[in-house]
One Martini backbone bead per residue (centre of mass of N, CA, C, O) as a GRO file, in nm:
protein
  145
    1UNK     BB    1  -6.232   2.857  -4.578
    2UNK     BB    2  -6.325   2.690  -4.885
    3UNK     BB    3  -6.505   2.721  -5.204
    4UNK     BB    4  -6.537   2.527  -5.471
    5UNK     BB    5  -6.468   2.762  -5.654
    6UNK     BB    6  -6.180   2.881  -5.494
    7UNK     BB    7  -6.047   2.598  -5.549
    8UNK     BB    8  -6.071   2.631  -5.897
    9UNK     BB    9  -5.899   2.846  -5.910
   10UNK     BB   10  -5.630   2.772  -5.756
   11UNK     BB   11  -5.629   2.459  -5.933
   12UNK     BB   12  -5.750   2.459  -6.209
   13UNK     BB   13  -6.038   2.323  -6.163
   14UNK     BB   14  -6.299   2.186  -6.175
   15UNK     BB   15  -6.579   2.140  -6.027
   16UNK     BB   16  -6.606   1.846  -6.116
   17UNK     BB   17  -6.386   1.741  -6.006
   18UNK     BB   18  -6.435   1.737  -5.723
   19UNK     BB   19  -6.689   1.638  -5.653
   20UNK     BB   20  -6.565   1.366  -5.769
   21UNK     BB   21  -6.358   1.348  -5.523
   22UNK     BB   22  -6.629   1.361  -5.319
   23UNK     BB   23  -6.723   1.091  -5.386
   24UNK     BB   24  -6.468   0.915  -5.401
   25UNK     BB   25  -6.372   1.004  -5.050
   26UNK     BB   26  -6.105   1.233  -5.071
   27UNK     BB   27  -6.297   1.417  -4.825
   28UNK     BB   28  -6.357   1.281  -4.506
   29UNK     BB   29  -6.392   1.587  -4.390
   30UNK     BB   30  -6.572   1.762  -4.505
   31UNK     BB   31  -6.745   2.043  -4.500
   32UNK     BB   32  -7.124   2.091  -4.472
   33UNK     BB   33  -7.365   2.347  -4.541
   34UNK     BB   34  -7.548   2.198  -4.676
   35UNK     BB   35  -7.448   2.242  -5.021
   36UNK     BB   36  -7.209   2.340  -4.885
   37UNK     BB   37  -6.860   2.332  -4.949
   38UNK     BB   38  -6.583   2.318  -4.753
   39UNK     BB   39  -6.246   2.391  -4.768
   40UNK     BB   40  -5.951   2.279  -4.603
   41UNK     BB   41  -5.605   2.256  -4.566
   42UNK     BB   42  -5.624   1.991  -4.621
   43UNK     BB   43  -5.780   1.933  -4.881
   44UNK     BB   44  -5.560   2.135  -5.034
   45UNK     BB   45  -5.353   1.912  -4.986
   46UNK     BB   46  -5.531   1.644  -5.124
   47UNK     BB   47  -5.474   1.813  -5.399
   48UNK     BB   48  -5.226   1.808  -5.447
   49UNK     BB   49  -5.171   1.492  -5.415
   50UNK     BB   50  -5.333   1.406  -5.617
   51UNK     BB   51  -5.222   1.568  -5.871
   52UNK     BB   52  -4.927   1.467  -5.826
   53UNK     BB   53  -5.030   1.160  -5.908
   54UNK     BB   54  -5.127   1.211  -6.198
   55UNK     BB   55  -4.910   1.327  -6.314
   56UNK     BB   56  -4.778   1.050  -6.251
   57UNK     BB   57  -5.035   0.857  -6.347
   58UNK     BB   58  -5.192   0.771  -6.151
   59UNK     BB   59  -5.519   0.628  -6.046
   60UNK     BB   60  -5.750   0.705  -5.856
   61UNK     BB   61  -5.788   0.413  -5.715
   62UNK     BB   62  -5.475   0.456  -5.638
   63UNK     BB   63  -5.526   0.727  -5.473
   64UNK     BB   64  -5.731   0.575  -5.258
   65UNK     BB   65  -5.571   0.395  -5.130
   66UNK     BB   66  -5.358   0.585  -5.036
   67UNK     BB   67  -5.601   0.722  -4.831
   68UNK     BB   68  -5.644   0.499  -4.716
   69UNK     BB   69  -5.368   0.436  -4.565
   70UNK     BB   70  -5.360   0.690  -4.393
   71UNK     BB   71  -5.601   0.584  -4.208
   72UNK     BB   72  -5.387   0.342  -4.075
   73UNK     BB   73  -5.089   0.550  -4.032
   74UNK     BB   74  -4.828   0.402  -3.925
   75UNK     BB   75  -4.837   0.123  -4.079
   76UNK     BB   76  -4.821   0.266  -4.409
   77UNK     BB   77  -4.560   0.400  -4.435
   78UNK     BB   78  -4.399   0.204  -4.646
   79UNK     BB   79  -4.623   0.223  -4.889
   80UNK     BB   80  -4.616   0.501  -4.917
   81UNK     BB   81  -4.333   0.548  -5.027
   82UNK     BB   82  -4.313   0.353  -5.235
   83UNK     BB   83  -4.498   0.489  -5.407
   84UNK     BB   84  -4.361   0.745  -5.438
   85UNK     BB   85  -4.108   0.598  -5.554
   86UNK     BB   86  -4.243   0.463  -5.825
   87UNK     BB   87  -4.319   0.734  -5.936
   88UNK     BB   88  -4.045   0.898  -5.937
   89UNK     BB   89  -3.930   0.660  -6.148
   90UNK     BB   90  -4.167   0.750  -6.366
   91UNK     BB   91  -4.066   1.043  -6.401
   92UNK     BB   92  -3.783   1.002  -6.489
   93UNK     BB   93  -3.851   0.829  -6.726
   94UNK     BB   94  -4.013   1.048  -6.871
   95UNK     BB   95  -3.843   1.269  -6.882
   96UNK     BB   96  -3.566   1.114  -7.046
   97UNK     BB   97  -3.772   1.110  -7.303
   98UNK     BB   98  -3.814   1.383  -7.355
   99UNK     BB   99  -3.547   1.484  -7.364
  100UNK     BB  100  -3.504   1.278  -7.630
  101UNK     BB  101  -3.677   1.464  -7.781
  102UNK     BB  102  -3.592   1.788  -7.771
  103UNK     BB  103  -3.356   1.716  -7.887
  104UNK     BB  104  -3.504   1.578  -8.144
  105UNK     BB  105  -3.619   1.891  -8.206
  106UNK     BB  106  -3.331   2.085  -8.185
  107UNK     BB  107  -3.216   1.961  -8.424
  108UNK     BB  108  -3.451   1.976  -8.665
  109UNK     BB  109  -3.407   2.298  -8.662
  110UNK     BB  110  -3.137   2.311  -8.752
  111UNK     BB  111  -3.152   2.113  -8.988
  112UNK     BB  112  -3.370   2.358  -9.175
  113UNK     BB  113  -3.236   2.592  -9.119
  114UNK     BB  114  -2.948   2.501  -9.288
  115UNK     BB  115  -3.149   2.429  -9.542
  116UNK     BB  116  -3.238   2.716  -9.570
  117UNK     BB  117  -2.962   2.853  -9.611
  118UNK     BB  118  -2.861   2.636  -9.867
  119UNK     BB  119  -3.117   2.496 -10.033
  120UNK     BB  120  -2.997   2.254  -9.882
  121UNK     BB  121  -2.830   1.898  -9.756
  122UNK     BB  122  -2.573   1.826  -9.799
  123UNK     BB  123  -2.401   1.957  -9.530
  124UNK     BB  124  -2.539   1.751  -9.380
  125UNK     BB  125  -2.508   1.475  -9.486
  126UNK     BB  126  -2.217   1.498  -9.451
  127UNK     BB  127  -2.192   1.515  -9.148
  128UNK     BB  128  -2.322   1.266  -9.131
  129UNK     BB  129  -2.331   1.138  -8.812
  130UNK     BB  130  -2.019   1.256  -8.708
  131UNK     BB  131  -1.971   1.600  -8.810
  132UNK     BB  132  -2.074   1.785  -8.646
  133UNK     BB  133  -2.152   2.016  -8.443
  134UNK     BB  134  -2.105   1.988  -8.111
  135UNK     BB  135  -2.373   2.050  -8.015
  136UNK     BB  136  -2.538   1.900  -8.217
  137UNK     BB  137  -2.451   1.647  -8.150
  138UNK     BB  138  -2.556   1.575  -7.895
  139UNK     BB  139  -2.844   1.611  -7.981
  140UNK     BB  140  -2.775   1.376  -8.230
  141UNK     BB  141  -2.732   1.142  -7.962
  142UNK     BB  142  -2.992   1.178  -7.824
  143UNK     BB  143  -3.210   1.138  -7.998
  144UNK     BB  144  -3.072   0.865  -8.117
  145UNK     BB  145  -3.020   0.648  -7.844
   0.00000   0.00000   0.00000
């Protein structure tokens, strides 16, 4: 069992976030002795769960829906799948895009790094858009497509 303190400090949580997630009902056995809140291992995993869930975009409202499903136990399976299935291709294309940016921001470093070793930006500007050194070339097609 751990207190409260001791799982914000494990999942870097404030502590007024638990307390959220324990108002808004995602933690319908947490054990009580007085105001004092005792996390079991089941608890530190429906925070991992929040968390995974949160960090893939879901809103708390849809985060107690899943642990609503949860409740219904074998009813609500394949539910509970789709979600993470839809989270998992929101996931997907997300990572996709950031690729997509880190692309085109390890080209701009290279044209800047380039254009300050040149004093000028001609070499460069001569290369655009299809003559570029092969591994730049993937950058700023990546960046660019």
């Amino acid at each position: 069992m751990y207190t409260i303190g001791e799982v914000s400090e494990m999942f870097h949580l404030p502590v007024s976030t638990l307390r959220y997630y324990d108002k808004e009902g995602l933690f319908p056995d947490l054990e009580r002795k007085g105001n004092i809140r005792y996390f079991s291992d089941n608890e530190l995993e429906a925070i991992r769960i929040i968390e995974c869930l949160k960090q893939s975009g879901l809103e708390i409202k849809d985060i107690k829906q899943f642990f609503k499903w949860v409740t219904e136990g074998s009813s609500s399976y394949i539910k509970r799948k789709e979600l993470f299935e839809h989270r998992k291709a929101a996931v997907k294309e997300e990572i996709k895009q950031l690729e997509k940016t880190l692309a085109m921001l390890e080209f701009k470093c290279w044209y800047y790094e380039t254009a300050i070793a040149d004093g000028n930006e001609d070499k460069i500007n001569a290369m655009l858009p299809d003559h570029l050194p092969k591994e730049i070339q993937k950058l700023y097609d990546k960046g660019h497509g």
